[in-house]
C-alpha positions in Angstrom: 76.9 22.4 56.0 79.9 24.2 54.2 81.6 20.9 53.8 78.6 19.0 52.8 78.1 22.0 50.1 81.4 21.9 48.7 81.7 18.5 48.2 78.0 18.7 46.3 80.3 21.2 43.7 83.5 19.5 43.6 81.6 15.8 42.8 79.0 18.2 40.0 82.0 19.9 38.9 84.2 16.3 38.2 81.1 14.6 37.0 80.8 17.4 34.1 84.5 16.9 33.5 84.3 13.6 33.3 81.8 13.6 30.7 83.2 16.2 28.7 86.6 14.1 28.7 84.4 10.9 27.6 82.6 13.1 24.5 86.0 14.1 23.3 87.4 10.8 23.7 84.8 9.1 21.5 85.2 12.0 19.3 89.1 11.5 18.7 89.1 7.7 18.9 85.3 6.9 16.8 87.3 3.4 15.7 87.8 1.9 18.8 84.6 3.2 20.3 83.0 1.8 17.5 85.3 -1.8 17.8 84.5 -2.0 21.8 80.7 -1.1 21.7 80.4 -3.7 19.1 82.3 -6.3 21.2 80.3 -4.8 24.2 76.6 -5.6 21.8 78.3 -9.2 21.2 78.8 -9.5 24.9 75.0 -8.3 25.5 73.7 -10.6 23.0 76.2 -13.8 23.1 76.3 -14.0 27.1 74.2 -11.7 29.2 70.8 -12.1 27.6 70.7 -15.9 27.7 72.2 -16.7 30.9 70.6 -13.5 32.9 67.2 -12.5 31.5 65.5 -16.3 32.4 67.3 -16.1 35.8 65.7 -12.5 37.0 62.5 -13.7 34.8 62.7 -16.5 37.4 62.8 -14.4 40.3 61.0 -12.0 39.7 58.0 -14.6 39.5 59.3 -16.2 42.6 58.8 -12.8 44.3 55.5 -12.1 42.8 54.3 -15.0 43.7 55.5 -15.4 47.2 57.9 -18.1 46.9 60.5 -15.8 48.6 59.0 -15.9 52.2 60.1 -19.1 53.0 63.2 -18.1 55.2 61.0 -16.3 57.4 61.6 -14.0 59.9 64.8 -15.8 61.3 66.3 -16.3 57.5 64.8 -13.5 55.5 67.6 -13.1 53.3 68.0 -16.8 52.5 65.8 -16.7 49.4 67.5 -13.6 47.8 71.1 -15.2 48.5 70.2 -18.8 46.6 69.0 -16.5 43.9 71.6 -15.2 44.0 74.2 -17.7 43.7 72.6 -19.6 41.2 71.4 -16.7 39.0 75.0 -14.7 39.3 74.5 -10.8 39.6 72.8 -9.0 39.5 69.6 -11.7 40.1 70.3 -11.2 43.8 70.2 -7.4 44.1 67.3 -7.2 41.3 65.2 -9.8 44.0 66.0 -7.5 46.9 64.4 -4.3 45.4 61.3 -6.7 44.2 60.7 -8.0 48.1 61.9 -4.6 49.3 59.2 -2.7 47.0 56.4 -5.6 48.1 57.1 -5.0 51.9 58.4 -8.9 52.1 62.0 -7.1 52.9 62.8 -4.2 55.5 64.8 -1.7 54.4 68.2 -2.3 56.3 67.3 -6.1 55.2 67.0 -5.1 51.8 70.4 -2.9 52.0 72.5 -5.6 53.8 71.1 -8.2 51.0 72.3 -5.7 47.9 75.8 -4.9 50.0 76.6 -8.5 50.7 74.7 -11.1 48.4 76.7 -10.1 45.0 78.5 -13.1 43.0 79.0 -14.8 39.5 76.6 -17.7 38.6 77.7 -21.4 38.8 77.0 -21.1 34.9 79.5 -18.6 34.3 82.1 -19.8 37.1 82.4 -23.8 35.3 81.5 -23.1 32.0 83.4 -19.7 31.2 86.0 -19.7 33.6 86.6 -23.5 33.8 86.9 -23.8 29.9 89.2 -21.2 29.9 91.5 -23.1 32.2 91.3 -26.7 30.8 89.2 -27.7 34.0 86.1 -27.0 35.6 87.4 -28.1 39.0 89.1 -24.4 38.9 86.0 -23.0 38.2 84.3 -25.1 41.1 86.4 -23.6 43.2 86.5 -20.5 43.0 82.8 -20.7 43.3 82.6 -22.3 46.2 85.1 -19.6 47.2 82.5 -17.1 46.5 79.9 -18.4 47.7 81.4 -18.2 51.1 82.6 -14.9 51.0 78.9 -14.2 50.4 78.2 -16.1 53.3 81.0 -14.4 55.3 80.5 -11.1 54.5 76.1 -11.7 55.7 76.7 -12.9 58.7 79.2 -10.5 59.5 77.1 -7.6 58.3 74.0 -9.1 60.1 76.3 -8.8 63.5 77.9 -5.7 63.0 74.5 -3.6 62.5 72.0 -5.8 64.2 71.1 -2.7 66.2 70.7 -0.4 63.0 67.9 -2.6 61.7 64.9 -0.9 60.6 60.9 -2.1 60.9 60.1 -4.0 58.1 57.5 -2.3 55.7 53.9 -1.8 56.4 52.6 -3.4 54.1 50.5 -6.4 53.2 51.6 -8.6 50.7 49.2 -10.5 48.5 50.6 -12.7 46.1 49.7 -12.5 42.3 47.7 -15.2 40.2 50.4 -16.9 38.3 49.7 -15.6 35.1 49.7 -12.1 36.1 53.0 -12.6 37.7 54.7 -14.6 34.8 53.7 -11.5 32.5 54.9 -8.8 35.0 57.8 -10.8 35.8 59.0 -10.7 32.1 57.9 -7.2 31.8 60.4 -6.1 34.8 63.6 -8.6 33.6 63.1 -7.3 30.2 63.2 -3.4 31.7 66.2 -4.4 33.6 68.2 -6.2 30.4 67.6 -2.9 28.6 69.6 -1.0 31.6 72.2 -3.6 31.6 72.6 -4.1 27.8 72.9 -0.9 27.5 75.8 -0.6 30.2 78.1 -3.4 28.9 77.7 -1.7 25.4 79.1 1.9 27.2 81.3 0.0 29.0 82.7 -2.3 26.0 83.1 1.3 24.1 85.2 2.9 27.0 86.6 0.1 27.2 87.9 0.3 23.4 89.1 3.6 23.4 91.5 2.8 26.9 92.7 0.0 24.4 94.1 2.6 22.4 95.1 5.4 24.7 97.3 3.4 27.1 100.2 2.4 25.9 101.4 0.3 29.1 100.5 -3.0 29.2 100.5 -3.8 32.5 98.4 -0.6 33.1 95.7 -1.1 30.2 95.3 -5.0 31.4 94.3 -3.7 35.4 92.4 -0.8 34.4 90.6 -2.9 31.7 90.0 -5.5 34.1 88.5 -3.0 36.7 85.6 -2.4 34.2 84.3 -5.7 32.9 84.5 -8.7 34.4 84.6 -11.3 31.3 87.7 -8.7 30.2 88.8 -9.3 33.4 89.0 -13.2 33.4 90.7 -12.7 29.7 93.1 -10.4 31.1 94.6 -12.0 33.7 94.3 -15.4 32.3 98.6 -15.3 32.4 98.5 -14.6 35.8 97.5 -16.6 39.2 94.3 -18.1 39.2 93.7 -16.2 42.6 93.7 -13.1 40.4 91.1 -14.5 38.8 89.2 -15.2 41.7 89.5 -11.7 43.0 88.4 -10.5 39.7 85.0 -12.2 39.7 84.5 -11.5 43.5 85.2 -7.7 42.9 82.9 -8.1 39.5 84.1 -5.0 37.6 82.4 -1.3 37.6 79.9 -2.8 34.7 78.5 -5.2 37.0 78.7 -2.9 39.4 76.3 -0.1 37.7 73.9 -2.7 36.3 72.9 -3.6 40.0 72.4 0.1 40.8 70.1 -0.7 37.8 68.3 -3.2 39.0 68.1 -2.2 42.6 66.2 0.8 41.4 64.6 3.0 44.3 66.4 1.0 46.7 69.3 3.5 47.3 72.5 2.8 49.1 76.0 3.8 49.9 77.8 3.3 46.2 81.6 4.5 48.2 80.5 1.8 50.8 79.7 -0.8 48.3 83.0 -0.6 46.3 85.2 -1.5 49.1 82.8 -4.2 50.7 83.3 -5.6 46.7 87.1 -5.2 46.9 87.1 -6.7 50.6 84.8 -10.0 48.5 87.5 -10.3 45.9 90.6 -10.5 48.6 88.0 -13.2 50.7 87.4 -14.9 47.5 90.9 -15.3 46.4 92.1 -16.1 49.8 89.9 -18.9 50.1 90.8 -20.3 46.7 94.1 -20.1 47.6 93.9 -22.4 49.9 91.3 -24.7 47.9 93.9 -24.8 45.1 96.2 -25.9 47.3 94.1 -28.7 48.4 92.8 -30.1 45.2 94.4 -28.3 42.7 98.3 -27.8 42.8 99.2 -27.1 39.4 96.5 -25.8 36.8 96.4 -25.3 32.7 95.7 -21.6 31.9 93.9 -21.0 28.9 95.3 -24.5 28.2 98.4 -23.5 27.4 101.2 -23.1 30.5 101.1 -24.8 34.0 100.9 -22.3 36.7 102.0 -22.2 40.6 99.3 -21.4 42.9 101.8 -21.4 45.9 102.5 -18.0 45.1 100.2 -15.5 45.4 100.1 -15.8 48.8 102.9 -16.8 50.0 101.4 -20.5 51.6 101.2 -18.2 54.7 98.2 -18.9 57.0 99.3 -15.3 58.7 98.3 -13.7 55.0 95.0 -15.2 55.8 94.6 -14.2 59.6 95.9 -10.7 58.6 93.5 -10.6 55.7 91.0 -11.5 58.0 91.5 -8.9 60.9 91.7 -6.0 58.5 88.1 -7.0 57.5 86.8 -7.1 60.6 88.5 -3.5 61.8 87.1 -2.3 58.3 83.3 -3.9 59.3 83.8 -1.7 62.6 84.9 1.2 61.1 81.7 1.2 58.6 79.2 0.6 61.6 80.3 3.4 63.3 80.4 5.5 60.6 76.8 4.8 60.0 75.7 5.0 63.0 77.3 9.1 62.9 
């Protein structure tokens, strides 16, 4: 009880400094607040609106109106997990709360789906990335690569705490008339775009003002590219394309707050899911690693200069196998964590 009190202070008593060191920051740097929330609005407006608000329009109506409950009970996180990869995040975790909050989605269920089912849309993946490198058979990759991690990291969470499931919901669900659940499904993806609009322009301004403060480059470019993942695929666009990879697969704390957004009342672990999204970006540049090696051996970045995938890595299947272990001991660890 003591312990559980203390921490309760220690994480009030940081969060208070934390915003108190934010306020003075804006205060002391307004220009490059005001630089990276504009860049952060640009972002909203340029990117996240159009390629996000028709995708979690999308499923929202496919919730509403039942579409959702085609996996069943043996696949019920198939539907969230194709919106998912073909929306990008956070469509997937914005479907689990809606089938969580209509019954079609237990609790655990609805938890393992916004753990697990978290990745950049195809859209973003070949267009964005792909363009950036002077081929969208980069970008294709390191989809693909995500896309199994995704898969990797369900299954495994399915096995690990098959015995921690929880009843689905009582509750019977009756799908809407379709115009009743076009116009709520807008309703709720416009709600949503407001939360996340409003994060990438906090984020872009934060982002501004580290510009300025740190001097290191090496330290502003990983810290930047912890927050924002389009930063992020900027940033590192000198280095390997598997730090890429691990970039999108992590996501960045923006992403990561706007599905806290959009999963709503659904709570869950936020400690837990920051190291299951650092254990997706290792999987994810692991495995397009070894898909660069395959089709890709030498690759434009930004156009510009050739770059040697052999290296990140090492070419070692060991790196993999290792890679590979420590996630499983890390899965075990976490179940019997949860189970205390």
């Amino acid at each position: 009880m003591f312990a559980r009190i203390s921490t309760r202070r220690f994480g009030a008593i940081g969060a208070a400094v934390t915003a108190a060191l934010c306020f003075a920051l804006m205060i002391i740097f307004p220009e490059g607040c005001k630089k990276g929330a504009a860049e952060g609005l640009n972002l909203c407006l340029g990117v996240l609106v159009p390629s996000l608000f028709p995708f979690m329009a999308a499923a929202g109506l496919a919730v509403k109106l039942g579409l959702c409950r085609f996996g069943g009970s043996r696949l019920p996180l198939m539907p969230v997990m194709l919106l998912s990869l073909i929306g990008g995040y956070p469509v997937g975790a914005k479907a689990a709360a809606e089938m969580y909050r209509s019954g079609q989605l237990s609790e655990s269920q609805a938890k393992t789906a916004a753990y697990c089912l978290v990745c950049a849309g195809p859209g973003f993946l070949l267009g964005f990335v792909g363009s950036m490198y002077g081929d969208e058979t980069v970008g294709l990759i390191i989809y693909t690569a995500q896309a199994a991690s995704v898969v990797l990291l369900t299954v495994g969470a399915n096995i690990l705490f098959r015995n921690n499931k929880s009843p689905a919901a009582a509750v019977r669900f009756t799908p809407l008339p379709f115009g009743t659940a076009l116009v709520e499904a807008a309703h709720g993806a416009a709600v949503s775009m407001v939360s996340i609009g409003g994060l990438a322009v906090l984020f872009g301004a934060f982002g501004g003002i580290l510009d300025i403060v740190i001097q290191n480059e090496d330290v502003r470019r990983y810290l930047l590219s912890s927050l924002e993942v389009c930063t992020a695929v900027k940033l590192v666009g000198g280095c390997p394309i598997e730090f890429c990879a691990f970039a999108v697969g992590f996501g960045g704390l923006c992403v990561h707050f706007q599905i806290f957004a959009a999963l709503g009342e659904l709570k869950i672990n936020r400690l837990l899911f920051f190291f299951i999204r650092i254990l997706q970006g290792l999987i994810t540049a692991l495995l397009t690693h070894f898909g660069l090696r395959l089709f890709v051996r030498k690759t434009a970045v930004f156009s510009t200069a050739a770059v040697d995938s052999s290296g990140f890595f090492g070419g070692s299947a060991l790196s993999g196998a290792a890679l590979l272990t420590v996630a499983v001991c890390f899965l075990f660890t976490l179940r019997n964590q949860l189970r205390r």
